[in-house]
N, C-alpha and C positions, 0 to 999 in steps of 0.2 A: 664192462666187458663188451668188444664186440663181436660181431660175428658174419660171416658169409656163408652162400649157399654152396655146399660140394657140388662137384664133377658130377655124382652121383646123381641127383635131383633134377630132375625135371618138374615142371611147375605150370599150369596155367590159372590166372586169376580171370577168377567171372567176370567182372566187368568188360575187361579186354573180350571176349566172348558173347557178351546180352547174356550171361549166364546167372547174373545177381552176384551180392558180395560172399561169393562163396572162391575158394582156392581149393584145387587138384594140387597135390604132393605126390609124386610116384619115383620110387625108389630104383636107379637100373641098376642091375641089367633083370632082377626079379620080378618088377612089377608090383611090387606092392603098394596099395595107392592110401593116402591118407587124404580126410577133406578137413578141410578147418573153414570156420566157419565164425565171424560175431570176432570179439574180441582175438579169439586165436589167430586168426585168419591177420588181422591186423597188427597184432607182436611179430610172427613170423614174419610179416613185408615190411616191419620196423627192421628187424635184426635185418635181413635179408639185404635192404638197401644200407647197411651202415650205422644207423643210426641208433644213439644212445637210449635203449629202449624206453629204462626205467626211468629218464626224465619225460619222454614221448608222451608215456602214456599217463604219469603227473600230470601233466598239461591237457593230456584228453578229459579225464575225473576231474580235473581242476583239485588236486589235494598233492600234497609235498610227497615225492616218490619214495618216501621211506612207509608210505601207509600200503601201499602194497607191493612192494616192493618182495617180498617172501612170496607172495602167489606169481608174480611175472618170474622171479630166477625159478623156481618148482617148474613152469611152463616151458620158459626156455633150457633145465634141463633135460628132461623129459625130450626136446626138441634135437634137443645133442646125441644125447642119449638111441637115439631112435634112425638118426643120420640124416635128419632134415635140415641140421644147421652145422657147421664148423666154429669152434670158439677161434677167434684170430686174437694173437696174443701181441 
């Protein structure tokens, strides 16, 4: 599956800022802000840029994407779910 960010979502990553590896999420036109942070922070700017998370983050663990593979989709629903991310089909 992949995925982009909505129209809706506005975004700044800490580093881009000297802020640390922390990410702003903020939902418009309401404002509600979400911070991810560690691993979240890191699936969201997988999906976000394109890319095929659950092998990504295989490669991060260094272990076959089927071993966690159940905790990243839970994440990245929750992520849909919430309208941080669009599933593109």
């Amino acid at each position: 599956m992949r995925y982009r960010v909505p129209e809706t979502v506005a975004y700044i990553d800490g580093p881009d800022m000297e802020l640390g590896d922390v990410l702003f999420l903020t939902l418009l036109p309401h404002g509600r802000s979400v911070r991810l942070e560690g691993i979240g922070r890191q699936i969201w700017t997988m999906a976000a840029e394109g890319s095929d998370v659950m092998a990504e983050i295989g490669k991060m663990v260094e272990q076959p994407p089927d071993i966690s593979a159940v905790d990243v989709a839970v994440f990245l629903r929750v992520l849909v779910d919430r309208g941080l991310l669009t599933e593109v089909k």
